[in-house]
Structure formats: C-alpha cells, structure tokens
C-alpha positions as a printed NumPy array, in Angstrom:
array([[ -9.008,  31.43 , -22.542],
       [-10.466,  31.867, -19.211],
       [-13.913,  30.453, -19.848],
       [-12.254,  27.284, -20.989],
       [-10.357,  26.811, -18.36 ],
       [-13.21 ,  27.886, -16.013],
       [-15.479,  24.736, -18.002],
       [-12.211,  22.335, -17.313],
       [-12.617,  23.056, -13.437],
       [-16.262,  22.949, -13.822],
       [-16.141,  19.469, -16.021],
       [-13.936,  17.855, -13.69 ],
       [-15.534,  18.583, -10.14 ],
       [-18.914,  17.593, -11.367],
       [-18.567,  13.796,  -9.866],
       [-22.302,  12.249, -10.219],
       [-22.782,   9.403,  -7.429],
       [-23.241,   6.586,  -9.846],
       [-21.302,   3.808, -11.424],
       [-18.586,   4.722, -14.032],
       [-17.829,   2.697, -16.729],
       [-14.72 ,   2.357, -18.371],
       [-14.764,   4.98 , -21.168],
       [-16.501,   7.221, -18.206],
       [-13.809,   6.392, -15.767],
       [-10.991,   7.34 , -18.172],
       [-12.624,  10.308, -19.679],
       [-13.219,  11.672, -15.745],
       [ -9.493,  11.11 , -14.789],
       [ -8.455,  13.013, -18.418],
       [-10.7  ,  15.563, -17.275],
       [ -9.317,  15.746, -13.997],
       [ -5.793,  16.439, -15.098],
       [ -6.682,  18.382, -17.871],
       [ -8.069,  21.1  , -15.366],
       [ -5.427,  20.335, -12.675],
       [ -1.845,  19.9  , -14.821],
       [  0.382,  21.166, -11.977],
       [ -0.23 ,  19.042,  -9.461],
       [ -1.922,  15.586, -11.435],
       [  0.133,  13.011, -13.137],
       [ -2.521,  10.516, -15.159],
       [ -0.884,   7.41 , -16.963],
       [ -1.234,   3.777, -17.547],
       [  0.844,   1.138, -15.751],
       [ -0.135,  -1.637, -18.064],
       [ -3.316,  -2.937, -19.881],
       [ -5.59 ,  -6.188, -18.821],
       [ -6.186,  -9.141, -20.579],
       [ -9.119,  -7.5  , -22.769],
       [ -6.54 ,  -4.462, -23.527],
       [ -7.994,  -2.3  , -20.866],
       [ -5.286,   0.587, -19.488],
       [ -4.688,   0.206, -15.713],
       [ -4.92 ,   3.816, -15.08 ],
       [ -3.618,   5.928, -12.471],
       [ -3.936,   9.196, -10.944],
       [ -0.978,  11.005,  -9.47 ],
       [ -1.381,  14.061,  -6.742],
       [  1.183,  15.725,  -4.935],
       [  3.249,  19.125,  -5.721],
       [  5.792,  17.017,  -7.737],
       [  3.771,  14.568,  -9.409],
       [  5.516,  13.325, -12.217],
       [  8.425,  12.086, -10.254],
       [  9.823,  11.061,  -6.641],
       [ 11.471,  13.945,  -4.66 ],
       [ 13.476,  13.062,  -2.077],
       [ 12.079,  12.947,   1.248],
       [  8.565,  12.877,   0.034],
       [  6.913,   9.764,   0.551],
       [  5.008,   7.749,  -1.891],
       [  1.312,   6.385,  -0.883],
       [ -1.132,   4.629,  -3.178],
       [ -4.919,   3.546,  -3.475],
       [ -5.736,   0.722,  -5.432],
       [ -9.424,  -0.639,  -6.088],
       [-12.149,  -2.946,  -7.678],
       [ -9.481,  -6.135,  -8.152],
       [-11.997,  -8.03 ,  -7.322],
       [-14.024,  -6.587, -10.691],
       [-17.809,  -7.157,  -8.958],
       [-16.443,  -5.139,  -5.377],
       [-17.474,  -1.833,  -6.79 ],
       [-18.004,   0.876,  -3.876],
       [-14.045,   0.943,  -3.459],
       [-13.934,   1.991,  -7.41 ],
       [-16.337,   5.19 ,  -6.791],
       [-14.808,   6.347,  -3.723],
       [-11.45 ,   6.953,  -5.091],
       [-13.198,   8.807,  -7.857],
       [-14.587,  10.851,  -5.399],
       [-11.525,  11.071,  -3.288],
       [ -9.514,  12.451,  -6.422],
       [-12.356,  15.14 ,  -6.677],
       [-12.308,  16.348,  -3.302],
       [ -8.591,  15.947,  -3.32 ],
       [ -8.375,  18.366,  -6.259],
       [-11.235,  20.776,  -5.382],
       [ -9.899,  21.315,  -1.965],
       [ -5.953,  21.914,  -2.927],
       [ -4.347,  25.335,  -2.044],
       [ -7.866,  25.982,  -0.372],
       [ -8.114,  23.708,   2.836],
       [ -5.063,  24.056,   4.591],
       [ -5.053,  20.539,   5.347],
       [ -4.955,  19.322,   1.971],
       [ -2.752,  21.555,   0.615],
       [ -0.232,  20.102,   3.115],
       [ -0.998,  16.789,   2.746],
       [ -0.172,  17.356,  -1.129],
       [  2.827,  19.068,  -1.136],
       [  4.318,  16.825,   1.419],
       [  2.674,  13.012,  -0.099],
       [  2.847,  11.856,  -3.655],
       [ -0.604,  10.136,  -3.836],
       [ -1.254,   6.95 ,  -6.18 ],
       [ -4.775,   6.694,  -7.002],
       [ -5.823,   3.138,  -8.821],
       [ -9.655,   2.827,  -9.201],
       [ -9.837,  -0.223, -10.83 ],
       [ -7.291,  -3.032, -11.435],
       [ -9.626,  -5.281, -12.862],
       [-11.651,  -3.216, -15.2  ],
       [-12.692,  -6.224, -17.123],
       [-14.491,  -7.958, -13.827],
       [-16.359,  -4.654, -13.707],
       [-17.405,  -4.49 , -17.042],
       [-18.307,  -8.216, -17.402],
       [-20.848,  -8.039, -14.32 ],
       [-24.054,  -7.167, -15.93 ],
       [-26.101,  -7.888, -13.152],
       [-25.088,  -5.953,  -9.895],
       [-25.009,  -8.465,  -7.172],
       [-24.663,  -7.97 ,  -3.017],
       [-22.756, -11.963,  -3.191],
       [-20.494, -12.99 ,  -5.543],
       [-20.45 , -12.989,  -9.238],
       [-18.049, -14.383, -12.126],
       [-16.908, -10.57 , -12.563],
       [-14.65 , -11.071,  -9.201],
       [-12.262, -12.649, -11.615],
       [-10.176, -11.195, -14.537],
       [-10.998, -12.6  , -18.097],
       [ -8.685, -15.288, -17.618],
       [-10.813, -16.434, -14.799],
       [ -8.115, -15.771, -12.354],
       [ -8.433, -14.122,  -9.001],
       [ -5.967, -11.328,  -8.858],
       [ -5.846, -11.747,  -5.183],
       [ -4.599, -15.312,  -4.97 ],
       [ -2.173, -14.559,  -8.086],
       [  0.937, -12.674,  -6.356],
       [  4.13 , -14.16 ,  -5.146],
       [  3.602, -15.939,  -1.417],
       [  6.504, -15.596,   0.991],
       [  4.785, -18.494,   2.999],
       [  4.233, -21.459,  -0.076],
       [  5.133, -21.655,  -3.514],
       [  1.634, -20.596,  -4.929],
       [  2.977, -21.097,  -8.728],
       [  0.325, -18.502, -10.02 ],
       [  0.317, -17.768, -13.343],
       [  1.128, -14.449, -12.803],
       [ -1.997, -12.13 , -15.029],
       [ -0.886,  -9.317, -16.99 ],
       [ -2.726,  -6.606, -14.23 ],
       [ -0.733,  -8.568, -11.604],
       [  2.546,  -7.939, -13.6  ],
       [  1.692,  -4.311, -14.155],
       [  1.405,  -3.308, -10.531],
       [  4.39 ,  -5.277,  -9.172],
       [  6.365,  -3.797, -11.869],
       [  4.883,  -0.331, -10.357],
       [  5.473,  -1.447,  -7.174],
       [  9.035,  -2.318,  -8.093],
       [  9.463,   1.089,  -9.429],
       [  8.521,   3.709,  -6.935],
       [  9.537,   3.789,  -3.554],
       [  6.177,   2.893,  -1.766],
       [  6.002,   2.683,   1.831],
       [  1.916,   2.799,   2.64 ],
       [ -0.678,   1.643,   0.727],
       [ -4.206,  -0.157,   0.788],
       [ -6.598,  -1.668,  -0.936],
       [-10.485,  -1.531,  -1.486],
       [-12.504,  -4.558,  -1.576],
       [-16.464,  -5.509,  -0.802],
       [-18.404,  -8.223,   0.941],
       [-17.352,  -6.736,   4.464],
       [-16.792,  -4.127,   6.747],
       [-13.86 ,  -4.103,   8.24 ],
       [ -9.862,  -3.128,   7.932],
       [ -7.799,  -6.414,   7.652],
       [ -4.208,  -6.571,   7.739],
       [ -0.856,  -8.767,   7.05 ],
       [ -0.347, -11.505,   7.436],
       [ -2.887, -13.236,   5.156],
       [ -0.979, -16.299,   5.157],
       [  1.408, -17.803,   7.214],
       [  3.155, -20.509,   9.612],
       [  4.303, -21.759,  13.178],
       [  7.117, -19.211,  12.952],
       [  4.725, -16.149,  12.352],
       [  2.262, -17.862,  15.057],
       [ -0.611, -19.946,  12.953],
       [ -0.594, -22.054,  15.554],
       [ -3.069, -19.582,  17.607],
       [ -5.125, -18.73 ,  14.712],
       [ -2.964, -15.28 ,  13.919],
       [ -0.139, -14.617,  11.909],
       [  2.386, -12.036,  12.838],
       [  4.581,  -9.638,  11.092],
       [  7.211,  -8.147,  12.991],
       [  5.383,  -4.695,  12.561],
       [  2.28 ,  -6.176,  13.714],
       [  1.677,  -2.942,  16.425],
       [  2.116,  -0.408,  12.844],
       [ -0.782,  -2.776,  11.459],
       [ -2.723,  -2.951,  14.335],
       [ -2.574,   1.199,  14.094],
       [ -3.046,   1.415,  10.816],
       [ -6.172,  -0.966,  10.623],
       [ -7.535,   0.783,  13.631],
       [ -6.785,   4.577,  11.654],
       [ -9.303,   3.587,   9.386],
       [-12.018,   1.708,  11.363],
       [-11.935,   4.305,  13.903],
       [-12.277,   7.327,  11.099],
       [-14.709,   5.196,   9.255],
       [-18.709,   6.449,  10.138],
       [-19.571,   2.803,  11.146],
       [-16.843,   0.64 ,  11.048],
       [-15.148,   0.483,  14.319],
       [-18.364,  -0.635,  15.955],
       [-17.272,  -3.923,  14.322],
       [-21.174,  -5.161,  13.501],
       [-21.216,  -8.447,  11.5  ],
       [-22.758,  -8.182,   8.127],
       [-24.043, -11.139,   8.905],
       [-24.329, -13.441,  12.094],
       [-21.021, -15.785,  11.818],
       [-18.486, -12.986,  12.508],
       [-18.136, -10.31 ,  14.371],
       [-14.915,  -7.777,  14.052],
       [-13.752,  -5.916,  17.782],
       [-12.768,  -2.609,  17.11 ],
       [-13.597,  -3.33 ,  12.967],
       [-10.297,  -4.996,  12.526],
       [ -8.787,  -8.544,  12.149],
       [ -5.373,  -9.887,  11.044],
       [ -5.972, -11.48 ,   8.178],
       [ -5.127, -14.967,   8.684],
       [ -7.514, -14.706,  11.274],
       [-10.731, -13.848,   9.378],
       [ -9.537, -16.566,   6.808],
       [ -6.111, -18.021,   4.842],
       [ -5.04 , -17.077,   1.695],
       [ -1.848, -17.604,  -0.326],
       [ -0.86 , -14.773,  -2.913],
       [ -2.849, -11.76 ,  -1.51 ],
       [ -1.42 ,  -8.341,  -2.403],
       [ -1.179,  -6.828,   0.965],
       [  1.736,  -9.614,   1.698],
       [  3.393,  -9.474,  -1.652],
       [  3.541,  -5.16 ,  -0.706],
       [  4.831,  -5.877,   2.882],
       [  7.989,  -8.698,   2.17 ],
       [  8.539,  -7.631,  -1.309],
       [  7.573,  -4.264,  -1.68 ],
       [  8.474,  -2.558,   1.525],
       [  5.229,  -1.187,   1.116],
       [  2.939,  -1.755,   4.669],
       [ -1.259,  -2.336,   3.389],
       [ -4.086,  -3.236,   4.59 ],
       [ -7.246,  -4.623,   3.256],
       [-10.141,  -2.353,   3.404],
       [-13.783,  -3.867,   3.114],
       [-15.787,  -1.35 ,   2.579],
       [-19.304,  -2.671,   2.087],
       [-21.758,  -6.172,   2.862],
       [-23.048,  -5.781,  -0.444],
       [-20.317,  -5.924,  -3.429],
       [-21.897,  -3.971,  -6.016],
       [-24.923,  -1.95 ,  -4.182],
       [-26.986,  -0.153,  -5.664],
       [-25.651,   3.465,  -6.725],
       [-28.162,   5.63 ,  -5.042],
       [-26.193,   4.272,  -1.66 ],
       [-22.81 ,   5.446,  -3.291],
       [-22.994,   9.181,  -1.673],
       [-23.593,   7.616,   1.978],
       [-20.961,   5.031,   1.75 ],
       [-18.778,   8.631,   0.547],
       [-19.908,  10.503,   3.266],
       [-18.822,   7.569,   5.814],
       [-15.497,   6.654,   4.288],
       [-14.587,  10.396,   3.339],
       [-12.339,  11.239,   6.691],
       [-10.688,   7.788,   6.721],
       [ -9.538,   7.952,   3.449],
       [ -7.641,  11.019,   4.159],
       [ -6.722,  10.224,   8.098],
       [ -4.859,   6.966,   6.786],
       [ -3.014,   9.07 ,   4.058],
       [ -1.776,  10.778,   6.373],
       [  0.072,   7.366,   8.612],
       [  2.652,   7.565,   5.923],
       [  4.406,   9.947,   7.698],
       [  4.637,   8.19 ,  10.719],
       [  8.103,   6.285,  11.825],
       [ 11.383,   7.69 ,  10.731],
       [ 13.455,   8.452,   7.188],
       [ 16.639,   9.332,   6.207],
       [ 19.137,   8.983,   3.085],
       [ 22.632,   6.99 ,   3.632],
       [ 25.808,   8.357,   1.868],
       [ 29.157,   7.583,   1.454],
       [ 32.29 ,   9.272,   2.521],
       [ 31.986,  11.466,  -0.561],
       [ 27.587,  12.529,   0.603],
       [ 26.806,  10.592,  -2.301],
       [ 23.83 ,   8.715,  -1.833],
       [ 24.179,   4.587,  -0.972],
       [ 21.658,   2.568,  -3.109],
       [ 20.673,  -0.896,  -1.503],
       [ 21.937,  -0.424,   2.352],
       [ 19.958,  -2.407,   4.866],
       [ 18.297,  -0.05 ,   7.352],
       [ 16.474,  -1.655,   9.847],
       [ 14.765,  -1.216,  13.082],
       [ 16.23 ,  -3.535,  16.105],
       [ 14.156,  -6.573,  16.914],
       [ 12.293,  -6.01 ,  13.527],
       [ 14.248,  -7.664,  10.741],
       [ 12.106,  -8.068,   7.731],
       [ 12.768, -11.394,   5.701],
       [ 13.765,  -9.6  ,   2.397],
       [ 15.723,  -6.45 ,   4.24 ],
       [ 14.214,  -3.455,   4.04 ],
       [ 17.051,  -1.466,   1.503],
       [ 17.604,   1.981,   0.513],
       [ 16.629,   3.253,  -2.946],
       [ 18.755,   4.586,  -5.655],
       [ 18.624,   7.882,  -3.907],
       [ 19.791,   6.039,  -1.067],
       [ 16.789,   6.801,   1.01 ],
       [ 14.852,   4.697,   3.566],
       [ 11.188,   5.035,   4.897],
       [ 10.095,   2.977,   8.254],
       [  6.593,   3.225,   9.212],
       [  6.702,   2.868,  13.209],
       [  4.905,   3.943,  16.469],
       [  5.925,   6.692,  18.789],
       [  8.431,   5.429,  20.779],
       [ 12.645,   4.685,  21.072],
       [ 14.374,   2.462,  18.789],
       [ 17.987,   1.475,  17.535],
       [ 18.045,   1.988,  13.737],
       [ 20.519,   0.043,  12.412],
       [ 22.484,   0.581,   8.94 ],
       [ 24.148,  -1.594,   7.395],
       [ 26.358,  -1.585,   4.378],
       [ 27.343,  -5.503,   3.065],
       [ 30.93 ,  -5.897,   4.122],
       [ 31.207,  -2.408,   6.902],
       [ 30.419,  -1.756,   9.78 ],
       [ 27.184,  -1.372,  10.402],
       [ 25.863,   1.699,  12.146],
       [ 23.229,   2.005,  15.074],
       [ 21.478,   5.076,  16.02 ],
       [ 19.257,   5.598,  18.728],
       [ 15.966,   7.77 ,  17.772],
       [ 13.111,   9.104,  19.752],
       [ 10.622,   9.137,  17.687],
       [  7.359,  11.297,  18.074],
       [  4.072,  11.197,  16.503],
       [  5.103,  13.403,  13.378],
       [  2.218,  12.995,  11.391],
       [  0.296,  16.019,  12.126],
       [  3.311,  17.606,  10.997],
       [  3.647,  15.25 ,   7.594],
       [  7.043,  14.647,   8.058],
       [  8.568,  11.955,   9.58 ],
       [ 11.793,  11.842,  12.092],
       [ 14.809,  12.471,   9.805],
       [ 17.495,  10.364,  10.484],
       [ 20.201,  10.115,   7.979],
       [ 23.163,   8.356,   8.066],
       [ 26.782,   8.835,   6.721],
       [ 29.43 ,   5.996,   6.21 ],
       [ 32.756,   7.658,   5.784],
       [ 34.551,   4.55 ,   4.735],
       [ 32.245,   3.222,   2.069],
       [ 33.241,   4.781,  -1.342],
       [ 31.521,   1.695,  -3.442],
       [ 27.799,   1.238,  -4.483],
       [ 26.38 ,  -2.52 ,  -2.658],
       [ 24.464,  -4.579,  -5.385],
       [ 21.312,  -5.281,  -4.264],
       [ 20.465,  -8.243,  -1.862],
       [ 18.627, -10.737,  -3.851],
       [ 15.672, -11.663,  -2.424],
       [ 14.198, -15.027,  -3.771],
       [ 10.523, -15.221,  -4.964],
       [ 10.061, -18.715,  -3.284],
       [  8.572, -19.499,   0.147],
       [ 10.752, -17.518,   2.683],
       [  8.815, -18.144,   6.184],
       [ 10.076, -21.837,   6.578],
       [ 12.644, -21.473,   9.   ],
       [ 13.271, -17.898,  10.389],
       [ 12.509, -17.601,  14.348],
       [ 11.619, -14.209,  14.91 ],
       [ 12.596, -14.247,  18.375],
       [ 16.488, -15.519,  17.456],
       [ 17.064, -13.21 ,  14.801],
       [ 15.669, -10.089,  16.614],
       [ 18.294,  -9.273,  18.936],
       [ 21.166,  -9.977,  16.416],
       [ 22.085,  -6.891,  13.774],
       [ 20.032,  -7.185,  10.092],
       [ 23.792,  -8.882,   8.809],
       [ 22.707, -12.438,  11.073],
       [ 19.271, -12.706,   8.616],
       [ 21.182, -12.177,   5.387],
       [ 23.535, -14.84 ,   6.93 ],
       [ 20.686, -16.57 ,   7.841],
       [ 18.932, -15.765,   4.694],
       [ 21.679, -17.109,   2.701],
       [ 22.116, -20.645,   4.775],
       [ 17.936, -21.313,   4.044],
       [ 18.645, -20.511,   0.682],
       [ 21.129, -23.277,   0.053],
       [ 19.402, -25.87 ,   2.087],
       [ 16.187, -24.777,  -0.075],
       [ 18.112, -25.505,  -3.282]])
C-alpha cells in the first residue's frame, strides 16, 4: 500500500549523523533497498573473522549485473576498523545518492551511466572492538586476527607472504569478479588524497623518494579531483607540524612505504586505478563533527565518481562480432606489468587524460592493431571515447595471460619497454618469469 511504501522512503532517508553499529549499519542498507529495489543491489561479498557480512550497496540503473559499456566504480571504507569518518560518509553518500535519483539531473545521469559499489566497512570487527573512540591509534585498526588488512594484499614489488584474512579474500575475489576500473578508499589519521605507488623500486624511481606508475599523470588527476573538491583539503595544512601536503596530495611512497596496500594490489592486479583518501586528523572523532566532515567531503565524493568516465573504452571481436575475452589493449608508452586484458564481454576500460594516444590491441599470436584516438574530456558527458576494435582473422578465444602473484617490479625498465608494442612485456614478462623460477 502506498503508506507503506511512503514509511520505506521515509525510513530510509532518515540518516542521523552518528556512529552506526553493525546491526544499525545492516538494518540502514536493508532499509535502503527495501525502499529503492529498482535501482539498489545489497549483498554480502564474504564474512570476517568474527562472522560479520562484508556488505555492499549497489546503485546504478542495472544494478544487479554489468551492462556493457557501463563502467563499474566502488567505495570501500573503515579497513582500518578505528578510521571511522570514511564509514559514515558512505552511509550518507548512499542516502543522498538515493534521495536525489530521477530528481537532480546530475545524479540521475551519473546512475544510469555508473554502476556504483558502496563498501562501508571492511573491517567491521575493528569497529566494533574499539570501545573507546580515539583521535591516534587503537588495537581496533586491526581485524580479529590482529592483522592489518592494509599490509595483507599481494605486493607486485616483494614477496610480502601475508596470510591472506578472510575480508582480504572476499574483496579480491570481488575485485576479480567485476570489471572495476576506478575505485578508492577511506581511511583516517590525515588529510590528504594519496596515490599508487605505495611501494616500490629503482625501476619505478625510489631512488628520488617517489614511485611511479606509468599512469602517474591519471593519479596525479585523480588525487587532485578530490583534494581540490574537498572543503579543506587542497590547502594541504599538516595535521600536525612534520608534514605538510602541496595541493593535499602525495604519491604514496612518498608520505611513507608500505608493502601489500590495496590501492597497488587494485592497480597491477585489478586493473582497477585508487587512491587513498584520508579523510580526517582524528580517526574516530567525535560524532557531533560527522555532519561537517559530510558537508566538506559531499562534492568530492561525487566529482571523483564521475573520473571513471574519463580515457577511452571499447569491446574487441572477432571476425564473426563476437566478443574477444583476454586481448591486451594498451595505451603506447604505458604497458602495465600484468597487461591490462579485455573481459569476457571482451570489453576494455582505460582511465587517461585528454590528449592523443596509439591504443594498441593485441590478440596472442595476430597481429596486433593500433589506433590513433583523440581523446576529449568526456566526463561531463559520462561516457568515455568509444573505441572498439574488430580482428577479422581471429576466430579463437586467447586464454588468459597468467599473471604471477610474486614480486613483478624487479627488472622491467619502463623506458625500454614503452616504445615497443604490449607483445615485448609478455615476452619480457615471460623471460623474468623463468629467471625468477
């Protein structure tokens, strides 16, 4: 009846600014897509050590499932269980999200042209463990097997040998199944946007106290999206007076090392580009400060959304239009160390500035195929340049390249590899390997 559904809405949009625990958080998000069905996909992507579900909050106009050409974006928060504000913000971005679809034009395009992940916590047993809000750090940071989730991925630089936690698991199993191609993720203690590399080498430039990804201009954008949207963040003041961030950014080597971070695991493994987002000099503040830290993260939340549809995409097919699973497409001068390769729709997503480039296709065994694009700043538009690409002699689906989970970084020179096509790193891929083994 209508007053029911009218309570639903009414339920769901009433978002107090406090601290939601877990049987709070998980009753909201229920809410949420109880009132909202059409456009909200809620499920679990795995449970933590205490039995917790990871849960997570779908928007878009197809939510249940990836539709081709519509890219995939995601949110995480709280992995760090005691860095709280990122939690409550993504609770209130899924209510403004929601409240503001098919009525601000805006949103309603950002929606039906994004498929929007939204993780508040990852560790909800940190969060529920820290009994004593704290602005430094507390024993919640960890999961309940006393691990730090942030240390515990895959490292392309060292051989980390994590024990890899059962919430680490669950979201690179997500990450292995949807095609993700921008992401970030919320932390406290700081305020500033910090992006890949966290760890590195001489070959990515340690040497000078940075360490470079061949997209290091997209992250440099990307950081600078959100510290420039952000109320106070791009002034880069130091929470305290050691550091200082220009412009509210730093690579992320250079603020400090770390081996098995997430933003690096989503970048080499996932061909997913994030950035770290510290959102706060206290980790768990009090929660009568939780509507001003919304009210000055609100419009960077939803400008850096929107950098998913920057760069080009496209689909690669066969002589038949069948889609090509597992083709290397590439940009020139930009080969990633585990190629970035086309899903089982046979669709690519590259996340790059305005400007020309030579996209390069490749098919293991043909030809490979260059295009020059032009490509414009589409994201007011949220769509990306469309650039597909046809291979009239291929009639055979490529198996995957295999991309080992050991240290990759040793011995690739960006410099050598970048003028060669994407085929001279697998080649180059597979002589490391053997001299590896």
């Amino acid at each position: 009846d209508v007053v029911g559904i009218l309570c639903l809405v009414s339920v769901a949009a009433a978002l107090d600014f406090k601290y939601h625990h877990a049987e709070e958080l998980e009753a909201y998000l229920k809410e949420v897509h109880a009132a909202y069905p059409s456009f909200t996909h809620l499920h679990s992507i795995g449970r933590s050590v205490e039995g917790r579900d990871l849960w997570v909050l779908v928007l878009g106009r197809f939510p249940t499932h990836h539709k081709i050409g519509i890219p995939e974006f995601k949110y995480v928060a709280n992995m760090h269980g005691d860095e709280t504000v990122g939690r409550e913000m993504l609770l209130h971005l899924i209510d403004f999200l929601v409240t503001s679809y098919r009525r601000d034009p805006v949103i309603t395009r950002l929606l039906n042209n994004t498929r929007i992940h939204i993780m508040p916590t990852m560790n909800p047993d940190g969060f529920e463990a820290t009994k004593v809000p704290d602005c430094y750090y507390t024993r919640g940071r960890y999961n309940k097997n006393g691990e730090d989730l942030n240390r515990n991925f895959p490292d392309a630089f060292e051989n980390n040998n994590a024990s890899i936690q059962p919430e680490t698991q669950a979201v690179m199993n997500w990450i292995k199944n949807e095609t993700f191609v921008l992401s970030a993720n919320l932390h406290g203690g700081a305020l500033v946007a910090s992006y890949t590399f966290d760890n590195g080498n001489l070959v990515t430039g340690t040497s000078n106290g940075y360490s470079r990804s061949p997209d290091d201009d997209v992250f440099i954008h990307l950081a600078k999206t959100y510290s420039f949207n952000h109320a106070s963040m791009y002034k880069g003041t130091a929470c305290d007076n050691r550091q200082t961030f220009p412009e509210g950014i730093t690579n992320g080597y250079s603020w400090y090392q770390l081996e098995g971070g997430m933003q690096d695991y989503n970048y080499v493994w996932g061909q997913c580009f994030e950035i770290t987002l510290e959102l706060s000099c206290c980790k768990y503040p009090p929660a009568d400060q939780l509507e001003k830290f919304w009210r000055d993260n609100k419009v960077a939340l939803i400008e850096y959304i929107k950098q998913v549809h920057l760069g080009v995409k496209g689909q690669v097919t066969d002589k038949n239009g069948d889609p090509i699973p597992n083709a290397i497409v590439e940009a020139k001068g930009r080969p990633h160390i585990c190629p970035y390769q086309t899903n089982e729709q046979g669709e690519y997503f590259l996340l790059l500035l305005p400007g020309t480039y030579v996209i390069n296709a490749t098919v293991p065994g043909f030809k490979s195929i260059l295009k020059t694009v032009e490509i414009p700043d589409n994201t007011g538009n949220f769509s990306a340049l469309k650039q597909d690409f046809s291979f009239s002699e291929v009639s055979v689906r490529p198996t995957a390249v295999s991309c080992p989970k050991t240290a990759l970084y040793q011995e690739l020179h960006w410099n050598s590899a970048a003028v060669k096509p994407t085929l001279h790193v697998l080649v180059l891929m597979t002589i490391m390997l053997v001299i590896f083994k």
